[in-house]
KEMI-823712 format. One record per residue: residue in one letter; x, y, z of N, C-alpha, C, O in turn. Coordinates in pm, whole numbers. Layout:
BEGIN
["a", [X, Y, Z], [X, Y, Z], [X, Y, Z], [X, Y, Z]] ...
END
This chain:
BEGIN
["x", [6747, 10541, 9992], [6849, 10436, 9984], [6955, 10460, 10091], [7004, 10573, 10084]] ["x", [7008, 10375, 10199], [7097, 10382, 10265], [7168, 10357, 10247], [7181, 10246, 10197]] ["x", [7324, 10474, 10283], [7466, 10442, 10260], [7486, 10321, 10237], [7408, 10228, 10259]] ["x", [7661, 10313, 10162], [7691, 10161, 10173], [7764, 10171, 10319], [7807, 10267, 10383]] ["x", [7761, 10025, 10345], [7824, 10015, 10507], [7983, 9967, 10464], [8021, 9979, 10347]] ["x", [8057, 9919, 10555], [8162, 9849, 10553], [8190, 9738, 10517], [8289, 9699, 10454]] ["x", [8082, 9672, 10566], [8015, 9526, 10558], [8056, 9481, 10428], [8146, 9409, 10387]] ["x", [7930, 9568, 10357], [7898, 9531, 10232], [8045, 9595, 10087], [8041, 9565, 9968]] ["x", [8120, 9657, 10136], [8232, 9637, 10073], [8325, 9467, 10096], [8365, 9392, 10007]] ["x", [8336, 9451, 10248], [8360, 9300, 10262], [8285, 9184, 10135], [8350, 9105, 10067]] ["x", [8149, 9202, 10132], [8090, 9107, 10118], [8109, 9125, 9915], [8110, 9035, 9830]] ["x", [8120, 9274, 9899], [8125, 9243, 9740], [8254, 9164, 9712], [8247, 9070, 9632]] ["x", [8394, 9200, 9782], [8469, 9138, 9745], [8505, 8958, 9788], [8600, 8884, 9761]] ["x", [8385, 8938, 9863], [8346, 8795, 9893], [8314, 8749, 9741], [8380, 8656, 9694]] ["x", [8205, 8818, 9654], [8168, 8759, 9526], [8281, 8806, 9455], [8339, 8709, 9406]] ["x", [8333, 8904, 9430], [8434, 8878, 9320], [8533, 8789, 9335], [8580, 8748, 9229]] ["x", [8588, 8738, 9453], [8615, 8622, 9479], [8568, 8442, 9436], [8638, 8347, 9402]] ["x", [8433, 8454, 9455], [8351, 8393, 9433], [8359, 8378, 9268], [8368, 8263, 9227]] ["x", [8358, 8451, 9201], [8347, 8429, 9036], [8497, 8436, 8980], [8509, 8420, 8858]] ["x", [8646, 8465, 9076], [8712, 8399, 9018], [8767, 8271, 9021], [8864, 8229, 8958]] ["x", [8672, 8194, 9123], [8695, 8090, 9151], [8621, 8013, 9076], [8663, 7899, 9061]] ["x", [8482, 8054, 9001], [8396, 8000, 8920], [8443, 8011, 8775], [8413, 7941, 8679]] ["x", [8511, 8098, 8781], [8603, 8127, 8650], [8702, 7983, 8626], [8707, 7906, 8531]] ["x", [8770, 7987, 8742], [8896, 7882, 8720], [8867, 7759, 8799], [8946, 7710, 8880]] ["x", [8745, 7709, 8771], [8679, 7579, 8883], [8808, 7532, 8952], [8874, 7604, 9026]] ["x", [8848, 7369, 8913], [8920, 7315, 9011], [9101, 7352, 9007], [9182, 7292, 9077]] ["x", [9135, 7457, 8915], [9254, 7474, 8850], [9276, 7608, 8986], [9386, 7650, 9023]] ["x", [9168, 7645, 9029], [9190, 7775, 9108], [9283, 7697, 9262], [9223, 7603, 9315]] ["x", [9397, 7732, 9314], [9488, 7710, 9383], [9486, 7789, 9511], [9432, 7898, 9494]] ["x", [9517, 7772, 9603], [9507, 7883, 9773], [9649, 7904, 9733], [9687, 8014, 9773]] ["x", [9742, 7838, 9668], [9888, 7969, 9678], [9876, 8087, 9577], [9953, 8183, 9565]] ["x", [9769, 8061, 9512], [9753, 8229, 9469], [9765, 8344, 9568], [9837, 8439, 9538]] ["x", [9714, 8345, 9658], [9682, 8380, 9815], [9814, 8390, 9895], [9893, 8484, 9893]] ["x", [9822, 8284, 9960], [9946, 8253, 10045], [9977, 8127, 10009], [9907, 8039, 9959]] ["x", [10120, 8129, 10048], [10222, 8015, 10021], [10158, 7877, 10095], [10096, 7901, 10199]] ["x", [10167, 7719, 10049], [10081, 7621, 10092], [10130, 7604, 10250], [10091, 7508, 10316]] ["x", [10198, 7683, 10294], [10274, 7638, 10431], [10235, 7755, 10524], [10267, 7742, 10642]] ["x", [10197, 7820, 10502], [10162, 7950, 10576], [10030, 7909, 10628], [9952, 7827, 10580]] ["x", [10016, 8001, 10763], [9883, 7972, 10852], [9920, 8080, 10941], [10030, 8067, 10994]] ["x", [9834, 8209, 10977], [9831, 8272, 11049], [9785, 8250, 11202], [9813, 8319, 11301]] ["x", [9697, 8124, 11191], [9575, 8139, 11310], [9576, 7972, 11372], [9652, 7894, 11315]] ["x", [9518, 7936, 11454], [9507, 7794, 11483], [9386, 7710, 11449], [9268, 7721, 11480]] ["x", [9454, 7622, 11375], [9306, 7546, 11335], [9221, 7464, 11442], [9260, 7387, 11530]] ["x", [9114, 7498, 11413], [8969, 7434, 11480], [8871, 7424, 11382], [8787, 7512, 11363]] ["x", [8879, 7301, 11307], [8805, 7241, 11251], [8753, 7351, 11101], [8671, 7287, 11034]] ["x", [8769, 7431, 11066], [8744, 7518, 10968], [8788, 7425, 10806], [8891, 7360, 10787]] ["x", [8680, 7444, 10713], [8673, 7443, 10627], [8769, 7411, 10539], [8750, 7520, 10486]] ["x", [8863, 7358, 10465], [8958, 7357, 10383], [8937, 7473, 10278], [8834, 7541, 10272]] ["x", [9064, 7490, 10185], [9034, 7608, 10129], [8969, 7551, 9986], [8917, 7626, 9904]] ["x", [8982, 7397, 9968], [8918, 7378, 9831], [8823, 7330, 9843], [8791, 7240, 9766]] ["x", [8711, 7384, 9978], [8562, 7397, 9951], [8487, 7397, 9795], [8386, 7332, 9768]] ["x", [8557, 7480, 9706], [8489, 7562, 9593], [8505, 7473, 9521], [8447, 7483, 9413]] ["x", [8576, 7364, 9541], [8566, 7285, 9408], [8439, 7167, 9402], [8413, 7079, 9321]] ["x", [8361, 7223, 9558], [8255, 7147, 9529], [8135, 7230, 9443], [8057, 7160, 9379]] ["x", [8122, 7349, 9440], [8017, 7447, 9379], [8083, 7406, 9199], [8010, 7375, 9105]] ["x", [8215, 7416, 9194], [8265, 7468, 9077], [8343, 7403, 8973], [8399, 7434, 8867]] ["x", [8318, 7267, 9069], [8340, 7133, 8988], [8250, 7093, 8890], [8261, 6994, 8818]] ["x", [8159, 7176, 8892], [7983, 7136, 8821], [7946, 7270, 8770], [7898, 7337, 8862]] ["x", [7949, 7325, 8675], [7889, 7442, 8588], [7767, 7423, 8658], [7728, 7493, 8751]] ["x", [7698, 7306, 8601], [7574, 7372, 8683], [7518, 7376, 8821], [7400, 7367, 8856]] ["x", [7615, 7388, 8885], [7593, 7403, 9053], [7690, 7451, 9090], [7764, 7394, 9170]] ["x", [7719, 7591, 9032], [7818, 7726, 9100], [7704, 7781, 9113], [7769, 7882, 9085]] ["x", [7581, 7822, 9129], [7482, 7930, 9121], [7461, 7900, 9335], [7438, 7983, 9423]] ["x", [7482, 7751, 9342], [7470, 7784, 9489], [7528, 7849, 9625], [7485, 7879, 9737]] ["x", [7677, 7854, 9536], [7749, 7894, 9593], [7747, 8079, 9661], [7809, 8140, 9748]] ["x", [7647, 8107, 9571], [7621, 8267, 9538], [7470, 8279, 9676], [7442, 8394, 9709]] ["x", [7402, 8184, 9733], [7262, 8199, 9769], [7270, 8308, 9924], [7384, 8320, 9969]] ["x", [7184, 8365, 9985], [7252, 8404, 10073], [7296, 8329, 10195], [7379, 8365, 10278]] ["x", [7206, 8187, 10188], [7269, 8103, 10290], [7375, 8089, 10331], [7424, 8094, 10444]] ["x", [7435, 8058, 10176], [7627, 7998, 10139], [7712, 8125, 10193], [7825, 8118, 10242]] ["x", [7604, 8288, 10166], [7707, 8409, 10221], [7746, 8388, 10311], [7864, 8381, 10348]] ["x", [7634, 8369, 10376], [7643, 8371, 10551], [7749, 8244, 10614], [7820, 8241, 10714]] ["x", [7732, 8177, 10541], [7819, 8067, 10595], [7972, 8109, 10584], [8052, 8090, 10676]] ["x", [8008, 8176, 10449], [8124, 8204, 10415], [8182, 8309, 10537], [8234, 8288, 10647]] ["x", [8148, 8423, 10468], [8112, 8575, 10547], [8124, 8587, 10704], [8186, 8673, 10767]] ["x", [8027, 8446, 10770], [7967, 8489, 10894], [7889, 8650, 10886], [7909, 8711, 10991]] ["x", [7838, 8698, 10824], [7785, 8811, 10798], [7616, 8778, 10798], [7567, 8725, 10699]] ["x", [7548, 8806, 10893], [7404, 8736, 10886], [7310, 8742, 10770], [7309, 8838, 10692]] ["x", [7220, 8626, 10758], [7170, 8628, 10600], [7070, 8765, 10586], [7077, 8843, 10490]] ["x", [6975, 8780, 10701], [6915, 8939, 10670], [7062, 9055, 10636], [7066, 9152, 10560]] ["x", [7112, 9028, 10678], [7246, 9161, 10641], [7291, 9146, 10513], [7295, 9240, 10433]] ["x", [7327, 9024, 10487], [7353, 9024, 10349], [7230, 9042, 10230], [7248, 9072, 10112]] ["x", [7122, 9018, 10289], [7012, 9064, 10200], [7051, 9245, 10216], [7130, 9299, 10139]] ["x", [7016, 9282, 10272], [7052, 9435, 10277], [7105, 9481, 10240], [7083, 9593, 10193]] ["x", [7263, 9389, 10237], [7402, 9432, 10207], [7370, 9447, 10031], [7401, 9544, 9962]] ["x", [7305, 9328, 9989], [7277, 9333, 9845], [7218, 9437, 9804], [7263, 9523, 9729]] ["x", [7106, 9431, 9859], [7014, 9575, 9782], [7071, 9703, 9781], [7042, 9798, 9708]] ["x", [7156, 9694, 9871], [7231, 9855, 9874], [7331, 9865, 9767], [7339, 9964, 9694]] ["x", [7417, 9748, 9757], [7453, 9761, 9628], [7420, 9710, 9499], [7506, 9702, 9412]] ["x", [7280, 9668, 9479], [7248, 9694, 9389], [7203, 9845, 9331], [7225, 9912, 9231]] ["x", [7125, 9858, 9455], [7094, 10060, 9452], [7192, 10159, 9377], [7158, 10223, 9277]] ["x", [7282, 10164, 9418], [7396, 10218, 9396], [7512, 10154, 9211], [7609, 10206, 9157]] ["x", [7448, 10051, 9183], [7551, 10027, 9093], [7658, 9958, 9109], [7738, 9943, 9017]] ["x", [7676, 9899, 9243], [7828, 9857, 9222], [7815, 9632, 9233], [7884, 9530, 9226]] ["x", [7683, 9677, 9251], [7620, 9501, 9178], [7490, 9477, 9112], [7388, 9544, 9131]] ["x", [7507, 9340, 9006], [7365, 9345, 8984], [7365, 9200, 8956], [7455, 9119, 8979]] ["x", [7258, 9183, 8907], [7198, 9031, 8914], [7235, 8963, 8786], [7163, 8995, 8691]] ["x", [7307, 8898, 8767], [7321, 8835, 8635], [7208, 8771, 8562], [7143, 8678, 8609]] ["x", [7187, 8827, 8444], [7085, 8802, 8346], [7023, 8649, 8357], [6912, 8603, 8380]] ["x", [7188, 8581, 8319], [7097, 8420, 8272], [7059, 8359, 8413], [6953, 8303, 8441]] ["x", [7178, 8384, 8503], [7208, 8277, 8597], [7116, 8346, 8716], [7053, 8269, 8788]] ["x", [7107, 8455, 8733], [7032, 8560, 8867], [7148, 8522, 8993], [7111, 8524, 9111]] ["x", [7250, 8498, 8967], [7353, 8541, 9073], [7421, 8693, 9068], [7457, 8750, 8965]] ["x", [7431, 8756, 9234], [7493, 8888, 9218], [7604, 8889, 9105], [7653, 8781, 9073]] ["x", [7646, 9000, 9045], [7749, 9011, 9024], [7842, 9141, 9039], [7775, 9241, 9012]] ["x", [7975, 9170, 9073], [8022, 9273, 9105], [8015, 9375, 8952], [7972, 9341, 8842]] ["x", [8066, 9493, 8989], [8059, 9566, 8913], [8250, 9625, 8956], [8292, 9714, 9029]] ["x", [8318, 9523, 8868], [8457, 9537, 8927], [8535, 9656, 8921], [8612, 9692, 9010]] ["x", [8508, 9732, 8787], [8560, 9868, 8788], [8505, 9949, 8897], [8590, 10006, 8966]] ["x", [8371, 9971, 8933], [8336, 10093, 9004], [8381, 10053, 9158], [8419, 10131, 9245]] ["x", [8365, 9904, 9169], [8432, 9892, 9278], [8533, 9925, 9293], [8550, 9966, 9408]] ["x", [8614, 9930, 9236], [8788, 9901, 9282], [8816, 10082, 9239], [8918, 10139, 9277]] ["x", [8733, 10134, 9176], [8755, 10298, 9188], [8710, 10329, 9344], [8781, 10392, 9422]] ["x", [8600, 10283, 9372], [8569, 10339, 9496], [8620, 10310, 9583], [8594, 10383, 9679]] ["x", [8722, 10192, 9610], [8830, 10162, 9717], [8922, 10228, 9726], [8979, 10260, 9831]] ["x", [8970, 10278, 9539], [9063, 10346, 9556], [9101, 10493, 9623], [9199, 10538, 9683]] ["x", [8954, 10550, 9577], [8924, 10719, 9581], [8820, 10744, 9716], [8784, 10853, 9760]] ["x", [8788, 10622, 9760], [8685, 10641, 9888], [8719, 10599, 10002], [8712, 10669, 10103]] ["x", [8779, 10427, 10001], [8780, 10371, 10126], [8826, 10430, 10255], [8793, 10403, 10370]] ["x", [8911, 10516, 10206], [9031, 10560, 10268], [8920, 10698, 10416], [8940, 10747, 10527]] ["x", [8823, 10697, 10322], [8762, 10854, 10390], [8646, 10807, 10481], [8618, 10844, 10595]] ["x", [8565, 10689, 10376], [8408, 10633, 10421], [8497, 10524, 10511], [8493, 10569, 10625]] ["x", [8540, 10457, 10510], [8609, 10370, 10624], [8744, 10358, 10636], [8827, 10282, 10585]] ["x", [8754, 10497, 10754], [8908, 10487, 10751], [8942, 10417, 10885], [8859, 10395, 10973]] ["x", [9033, 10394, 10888], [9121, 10332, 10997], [9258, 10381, 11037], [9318, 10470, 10976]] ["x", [9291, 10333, 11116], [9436, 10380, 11237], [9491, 10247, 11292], [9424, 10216, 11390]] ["x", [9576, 10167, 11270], [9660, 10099, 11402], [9620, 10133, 11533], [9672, 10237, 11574]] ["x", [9538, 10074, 11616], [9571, 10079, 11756], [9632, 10048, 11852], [9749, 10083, 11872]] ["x", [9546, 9956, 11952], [9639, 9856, 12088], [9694, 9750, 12039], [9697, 9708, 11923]] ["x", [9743, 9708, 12142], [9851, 9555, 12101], [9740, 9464, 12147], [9678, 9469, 12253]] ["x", [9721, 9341, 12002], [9645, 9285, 12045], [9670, 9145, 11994], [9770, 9158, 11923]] ["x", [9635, 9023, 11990], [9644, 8913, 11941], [9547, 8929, 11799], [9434, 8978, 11799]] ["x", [9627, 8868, 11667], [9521, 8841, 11560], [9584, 8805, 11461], [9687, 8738, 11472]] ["x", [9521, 8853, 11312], [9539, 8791, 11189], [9672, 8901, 11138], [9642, 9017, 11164]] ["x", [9739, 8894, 11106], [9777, 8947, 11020], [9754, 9042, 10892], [9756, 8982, 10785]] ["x", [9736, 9165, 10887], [9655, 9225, 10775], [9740, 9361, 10690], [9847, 9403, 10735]] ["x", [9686, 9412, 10584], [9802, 9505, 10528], [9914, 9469, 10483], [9922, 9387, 10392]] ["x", [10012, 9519, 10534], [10151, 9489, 10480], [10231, 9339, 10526], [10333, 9285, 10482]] ["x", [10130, 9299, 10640], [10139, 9211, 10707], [10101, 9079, 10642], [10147, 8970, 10678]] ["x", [10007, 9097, 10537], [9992, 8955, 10456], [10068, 8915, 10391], [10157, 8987, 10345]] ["x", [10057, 8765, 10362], [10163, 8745, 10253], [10101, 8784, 10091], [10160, 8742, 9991]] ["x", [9988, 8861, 10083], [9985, 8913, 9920], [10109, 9015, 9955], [10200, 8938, 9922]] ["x", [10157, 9099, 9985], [10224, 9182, 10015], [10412, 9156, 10038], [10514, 9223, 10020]] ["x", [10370, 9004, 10094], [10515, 8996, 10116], [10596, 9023, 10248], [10711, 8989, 10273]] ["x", [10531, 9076, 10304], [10636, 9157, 10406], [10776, 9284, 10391], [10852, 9339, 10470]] ["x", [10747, 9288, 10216], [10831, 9368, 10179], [10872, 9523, 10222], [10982, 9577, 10210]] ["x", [10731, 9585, 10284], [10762, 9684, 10332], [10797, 9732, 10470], [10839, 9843, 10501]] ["x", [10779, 9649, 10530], [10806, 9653, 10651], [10947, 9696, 10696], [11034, 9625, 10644]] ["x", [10987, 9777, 10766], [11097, 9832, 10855], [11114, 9724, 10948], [11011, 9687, 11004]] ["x", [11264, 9642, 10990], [11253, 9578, 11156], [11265, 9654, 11274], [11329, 9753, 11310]] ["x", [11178, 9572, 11324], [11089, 9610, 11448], [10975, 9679, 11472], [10938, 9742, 11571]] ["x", [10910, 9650, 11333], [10823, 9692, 11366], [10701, 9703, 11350], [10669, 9718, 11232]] ["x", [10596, 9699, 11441], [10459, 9630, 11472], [10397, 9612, 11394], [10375, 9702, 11313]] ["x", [10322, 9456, 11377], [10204, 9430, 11254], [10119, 9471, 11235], [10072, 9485, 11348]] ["x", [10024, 9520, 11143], [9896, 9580, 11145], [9786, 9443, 11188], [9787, 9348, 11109]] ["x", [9713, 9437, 11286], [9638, 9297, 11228], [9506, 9348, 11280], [9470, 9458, 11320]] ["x", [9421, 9183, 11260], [9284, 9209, 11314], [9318, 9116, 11387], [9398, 9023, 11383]] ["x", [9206, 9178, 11489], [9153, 9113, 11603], [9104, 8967, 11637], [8985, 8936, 11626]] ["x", [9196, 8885, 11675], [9148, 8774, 11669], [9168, 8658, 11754], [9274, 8606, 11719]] ["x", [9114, 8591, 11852], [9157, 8498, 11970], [9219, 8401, 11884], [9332, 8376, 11925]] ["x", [9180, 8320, 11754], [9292, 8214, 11704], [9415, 8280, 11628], [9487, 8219, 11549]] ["x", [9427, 8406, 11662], [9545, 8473, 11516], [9695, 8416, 11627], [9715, 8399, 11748]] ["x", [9773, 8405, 11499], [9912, 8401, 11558], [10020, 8507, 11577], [10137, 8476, 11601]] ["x", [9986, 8615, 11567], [10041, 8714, 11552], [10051, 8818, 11690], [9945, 8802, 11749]] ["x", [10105, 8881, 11737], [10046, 9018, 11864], [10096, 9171, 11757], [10207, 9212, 11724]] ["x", [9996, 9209, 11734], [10030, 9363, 11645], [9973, 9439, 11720], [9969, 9445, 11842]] ["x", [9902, 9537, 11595], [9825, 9688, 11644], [9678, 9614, 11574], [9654, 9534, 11483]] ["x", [9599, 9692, 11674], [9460, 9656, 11623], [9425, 9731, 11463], [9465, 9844, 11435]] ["x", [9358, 9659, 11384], [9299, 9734, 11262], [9182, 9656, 11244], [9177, 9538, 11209]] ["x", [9027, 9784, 11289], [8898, 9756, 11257], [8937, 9724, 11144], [9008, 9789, 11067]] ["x", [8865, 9561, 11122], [8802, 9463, 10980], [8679, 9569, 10941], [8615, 9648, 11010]] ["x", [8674, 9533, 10797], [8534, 9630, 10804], [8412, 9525, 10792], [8312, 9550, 10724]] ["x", [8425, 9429, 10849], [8320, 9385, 10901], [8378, 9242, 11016], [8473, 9167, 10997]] ["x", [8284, 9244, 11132], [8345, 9155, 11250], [8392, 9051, 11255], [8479, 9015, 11334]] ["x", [8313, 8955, 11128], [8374, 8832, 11159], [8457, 8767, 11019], [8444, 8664, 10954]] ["x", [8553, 8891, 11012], [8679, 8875, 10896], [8760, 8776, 10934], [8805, 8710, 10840]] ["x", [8805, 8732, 11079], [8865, 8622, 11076], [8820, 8489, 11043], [8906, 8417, 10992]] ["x", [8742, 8455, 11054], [8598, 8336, 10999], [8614, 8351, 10865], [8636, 8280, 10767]] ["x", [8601, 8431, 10882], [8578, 8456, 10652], [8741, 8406, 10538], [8746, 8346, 10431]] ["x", [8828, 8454, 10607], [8923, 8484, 10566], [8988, 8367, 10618], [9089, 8361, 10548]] ["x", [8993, 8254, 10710], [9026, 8145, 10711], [8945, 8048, 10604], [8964, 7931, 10572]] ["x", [8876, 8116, 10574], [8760, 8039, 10428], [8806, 8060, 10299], [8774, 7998, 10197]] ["x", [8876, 8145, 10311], [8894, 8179, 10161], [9034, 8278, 10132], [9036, 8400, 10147]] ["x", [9129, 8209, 10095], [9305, 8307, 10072], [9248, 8419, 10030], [9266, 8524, 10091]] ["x", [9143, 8410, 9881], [9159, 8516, 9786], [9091, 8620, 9843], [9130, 8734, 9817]] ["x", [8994, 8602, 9919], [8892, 8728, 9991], [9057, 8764, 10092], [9109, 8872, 10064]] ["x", [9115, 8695, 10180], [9190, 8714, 10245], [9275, 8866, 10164], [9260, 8983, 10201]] ["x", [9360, 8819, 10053], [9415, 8897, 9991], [9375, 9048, 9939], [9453, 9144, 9931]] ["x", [9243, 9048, 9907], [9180, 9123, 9877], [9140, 9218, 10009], [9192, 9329, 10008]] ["x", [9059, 9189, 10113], [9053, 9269, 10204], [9209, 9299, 10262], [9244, 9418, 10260]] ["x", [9297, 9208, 10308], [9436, 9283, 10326], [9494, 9425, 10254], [9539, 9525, 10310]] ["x", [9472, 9393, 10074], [9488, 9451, 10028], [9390, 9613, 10056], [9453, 9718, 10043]] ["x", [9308, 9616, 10075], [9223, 9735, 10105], [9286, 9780, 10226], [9343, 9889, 10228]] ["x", [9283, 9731, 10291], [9363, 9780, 10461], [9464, 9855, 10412], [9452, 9965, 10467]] ["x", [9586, 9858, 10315], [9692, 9873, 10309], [9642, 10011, 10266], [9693, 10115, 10307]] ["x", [9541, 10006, 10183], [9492, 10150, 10107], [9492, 10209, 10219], [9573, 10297, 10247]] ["x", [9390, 10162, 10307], [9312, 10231, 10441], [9411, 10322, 10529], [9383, 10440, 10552]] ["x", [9557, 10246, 10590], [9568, 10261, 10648], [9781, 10261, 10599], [9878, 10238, 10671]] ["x", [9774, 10294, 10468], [9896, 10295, 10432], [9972, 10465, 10399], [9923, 10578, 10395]] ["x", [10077, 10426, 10386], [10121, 10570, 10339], [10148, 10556, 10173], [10136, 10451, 10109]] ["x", [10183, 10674, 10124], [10165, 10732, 9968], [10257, 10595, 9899], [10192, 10504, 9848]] ["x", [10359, 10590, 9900], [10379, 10409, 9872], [10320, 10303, 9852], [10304, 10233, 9752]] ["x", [10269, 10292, 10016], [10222, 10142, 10066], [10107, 10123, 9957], [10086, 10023, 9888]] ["x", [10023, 10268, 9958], [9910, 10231, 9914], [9899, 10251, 9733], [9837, 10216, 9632]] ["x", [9932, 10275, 9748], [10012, 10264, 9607], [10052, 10157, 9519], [10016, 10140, 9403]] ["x", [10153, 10065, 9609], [10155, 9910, 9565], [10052, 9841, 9588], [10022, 9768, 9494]] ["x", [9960, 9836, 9712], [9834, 9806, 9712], [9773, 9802, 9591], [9763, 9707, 9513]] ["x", [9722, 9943, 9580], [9630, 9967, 9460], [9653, 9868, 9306], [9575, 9794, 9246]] ["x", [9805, 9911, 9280], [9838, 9807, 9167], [9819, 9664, 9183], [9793, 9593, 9086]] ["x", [9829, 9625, 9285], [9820, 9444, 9332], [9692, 9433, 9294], [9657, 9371, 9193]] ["x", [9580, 9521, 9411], [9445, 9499, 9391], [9364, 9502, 9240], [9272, 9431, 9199]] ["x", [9419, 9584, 9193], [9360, 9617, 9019], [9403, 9508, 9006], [9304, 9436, 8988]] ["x", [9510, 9438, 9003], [9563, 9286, 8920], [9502, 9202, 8968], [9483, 9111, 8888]] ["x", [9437, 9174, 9116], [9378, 9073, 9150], [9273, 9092, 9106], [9264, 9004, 9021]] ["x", [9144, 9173, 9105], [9057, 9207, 9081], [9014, 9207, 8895], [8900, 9206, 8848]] ["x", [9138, 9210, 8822], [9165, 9187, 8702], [9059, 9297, 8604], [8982, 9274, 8511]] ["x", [9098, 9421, 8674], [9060, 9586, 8634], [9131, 9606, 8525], [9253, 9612, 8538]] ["x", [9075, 9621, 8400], [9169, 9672, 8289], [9189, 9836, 8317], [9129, 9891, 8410]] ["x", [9262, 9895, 8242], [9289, 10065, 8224], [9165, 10080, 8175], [9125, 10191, 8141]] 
END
């Protein structure tokens, strides 16, 4: 069985995303995410964010939303990869196939332990060059901007439509800006991991508590 990649941490928290949006069909909102006025990046034709209320307007047609086609579309993460991406975590435990429906499903506790107690080591990261992009970490609005010191530099990803000029921070998978103009809540969620990644004993700290709440991790 081969390691898990980076990727496929992206892509689980693509589905837990995915099922809380199937959870709360058309009641589910993008200012959960960010505020309705906020936009990091420049639009070119991308997706609206209440895509989902076409899967999830219909109980019985959220199962498509899950296929690997729809990943790939979401993700930009290629459909052989996301096949891969699956089996590895199914291998491992941290997804499995839902009984009635046969859509993945996360395994939200072991995930969100292993972000907590792993990410940091199996995919760590550093701030780099000054670069144009998204906004990420402390830099999102799940976060607030609350921690931030003035003057001083955004964590972001890499991105020709981002509005931002920060420090570079490897996405853990390439085409996070694509993805994350698709969807606030994946947005929030991978931000939120960055902060783990690449935060200090604080930062990551408030992280962690946000993420357990988004992720809706009991004790």
């Amino acid at each position: 069985m081969d390691g898990i990649k980076s990727q496929d941490l992206g892509l689980l928290l693509k589905l837990v995303s995915l099922q809380k949006q199937e959870r709360l069909g058309p009641r589910y909102k993008t200012k959960q995410a960010w505020p309705h006025d906020w936009q990091d990046w420049d639009d070119e034709g991308d997706m609206p964010a209440t895509w989902m209320e076409e899967f999830f307007g219909d109980e019985s047609y959220y199962p498509a939303a899950y296929t690997v086609r729809n990943l790939e579309a979401e993700t930009g993460i290629g459909k052989s990869q996301v096949s891969n991406s699956l089996r590895r975590c199914f291998g491992v435990g941290l997804a499995k196939k839902d009984r009635k429906s046969g859509v993945p499903r996360v395994n939200s506790k072991s995930l969100y332990e292993f972000i907590v107690y792993g990410a940091k080591y199996v995919f760590p990261a550093k701030p780099g060059q000054l670069v144009r992009g998204i906004g990420t970490a402390f830099a999102a609005p799940v976060l607030e901007n609350r921690l931030f010191s003035a003057g001083e530099l955004l964590p972001v990803w890499p991105d020709a439509r981002g509005n931002n000029k920060g420090l570079e921070v490897s996405p853990l998978f390439k085409t996070v800006g694509h993805a994350v103009r698709r969807d606030p809540e994946l947005y929030a969620l991978l931000a939120l991991v960055d902060a783990i990644r690449i935060g200090n004993a604080r930062e990551s700290n408030l992280a962690k508590d946000l993420l357990r709440k988004r992720m809706e991790v009991t004790e």
